[in-house]
C-alpha positions as CSV (number, residue, x, y, z in Angstrom):
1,X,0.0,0.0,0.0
2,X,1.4,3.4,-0.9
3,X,0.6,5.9,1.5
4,X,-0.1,9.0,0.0
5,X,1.9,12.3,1.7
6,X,0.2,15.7,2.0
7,X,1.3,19.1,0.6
8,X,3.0,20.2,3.6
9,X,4.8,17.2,3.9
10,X,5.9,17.2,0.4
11,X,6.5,21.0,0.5
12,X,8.8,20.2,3.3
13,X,10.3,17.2,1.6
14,X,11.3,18.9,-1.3
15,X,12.8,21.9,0.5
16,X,15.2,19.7,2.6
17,X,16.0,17.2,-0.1
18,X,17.4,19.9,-2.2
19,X,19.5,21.3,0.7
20,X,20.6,18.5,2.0
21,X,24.1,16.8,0.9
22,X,22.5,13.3,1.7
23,X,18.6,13.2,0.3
24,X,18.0,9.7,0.7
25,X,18.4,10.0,4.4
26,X,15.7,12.9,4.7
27,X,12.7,11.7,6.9
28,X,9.6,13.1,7.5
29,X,6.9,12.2,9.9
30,X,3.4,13.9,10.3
31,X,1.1,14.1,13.1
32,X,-2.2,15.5,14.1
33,X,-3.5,16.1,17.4
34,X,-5.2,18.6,19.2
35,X,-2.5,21.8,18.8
36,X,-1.9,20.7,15.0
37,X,-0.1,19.1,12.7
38,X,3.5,18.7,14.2
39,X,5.9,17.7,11.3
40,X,9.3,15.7,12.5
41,X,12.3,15.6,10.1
42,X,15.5,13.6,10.5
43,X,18.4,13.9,8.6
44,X,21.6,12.9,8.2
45,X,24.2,14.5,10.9
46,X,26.4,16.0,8.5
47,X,23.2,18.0,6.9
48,X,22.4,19.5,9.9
49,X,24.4,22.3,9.6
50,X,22.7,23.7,6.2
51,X,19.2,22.3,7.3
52,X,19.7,25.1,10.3
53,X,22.0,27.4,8.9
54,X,24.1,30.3,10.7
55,X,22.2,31.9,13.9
56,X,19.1,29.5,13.1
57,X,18.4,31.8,9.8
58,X,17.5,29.0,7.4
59,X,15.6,26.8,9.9
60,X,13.6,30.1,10.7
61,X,12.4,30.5,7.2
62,X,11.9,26.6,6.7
63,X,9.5,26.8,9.5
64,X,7.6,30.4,8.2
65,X,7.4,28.5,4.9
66,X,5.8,25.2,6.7
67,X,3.6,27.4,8.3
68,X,2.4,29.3,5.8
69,X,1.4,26.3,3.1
70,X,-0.7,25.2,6.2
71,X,-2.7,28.4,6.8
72,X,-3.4,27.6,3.3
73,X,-4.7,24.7,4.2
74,X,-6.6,25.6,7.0
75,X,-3.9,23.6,9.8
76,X,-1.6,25.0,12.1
77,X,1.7,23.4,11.3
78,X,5.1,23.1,13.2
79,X,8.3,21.7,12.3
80,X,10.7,19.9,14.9
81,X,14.0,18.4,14.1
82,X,14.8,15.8,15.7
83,X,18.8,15.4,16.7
84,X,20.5,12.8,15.2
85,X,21.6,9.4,17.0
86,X,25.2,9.9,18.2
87,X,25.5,13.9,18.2
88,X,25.9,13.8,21.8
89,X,28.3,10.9,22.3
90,X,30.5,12.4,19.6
91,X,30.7,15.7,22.2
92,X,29.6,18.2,20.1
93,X,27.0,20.3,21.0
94,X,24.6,19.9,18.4
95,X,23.1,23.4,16.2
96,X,19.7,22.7,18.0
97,X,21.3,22.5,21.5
98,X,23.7,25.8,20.6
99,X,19.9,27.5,19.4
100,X,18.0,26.2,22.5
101,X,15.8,25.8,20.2
C-alpha cells in the first residue's frame, strides 16, 4: 500500500532534499493532534548544519514557509527536528542545542 503524503509534507520534503548533501536520508513524519499538525524531520548528521543554517536563519524561514502552506490549508503546522543518534556521544554540541531551540 502506498501511503499517499500531504502538501506540507511534500512542500517540506522537497525543500530539505534539495539542501541537503545526503537526500536519501531525509525523513519526515506527520502528526495531528489537538494543537496541529507537528511535522518531524530527521536527517543525516552531516546535513544539519545547512538544514539550520548560521544563527538558526535557514531553519527560521523553513519553519515560516511550513507554516504558511498550512494556513493555506486551514492547519496549524510546526516543524521539529529531531537530533541525530550519536551527536551527543560524539561531544559536540549539536546546532539545535547551541539555538535552545
Amino acid at each position: 500500500m502506498v501511503e499517499k503524503k500531504t502538501k506540507d509534507e511534500q512542500f517540506l520534503e522537497y525543500i530539505i532534499n534539495t539542501l541537503a548533501d545526503h537526500p536519501e536520508q531525509v525523513k519526515v513524519t506527520r502528526s495531528v493532534d489537538e494543537m496541529g499538525v507537528l511535522l518531524s524531520l530527521k536527517v543525516h548528521p552531516e546535513d544539519m548544519g545547512q538544514i539550520i543554517g548560521k544563527g538558526g536563519s535557514t531553519v527560521r524561514a523553513i519553519r515560516h514557509l511550513v507554516r504558511i502552506v498550512g494556513l493555506r490549508n486551514h492547519a496549524r503546522v510546526n516543524l521539529k527536528i529531531e537530533e541525530p543518534e550519536g551527536a551527543r556521544a560524539q561531544g559536540k554540541k549539536s546546532g539545535l542545542e547551541e539555538l535552545k531551540l
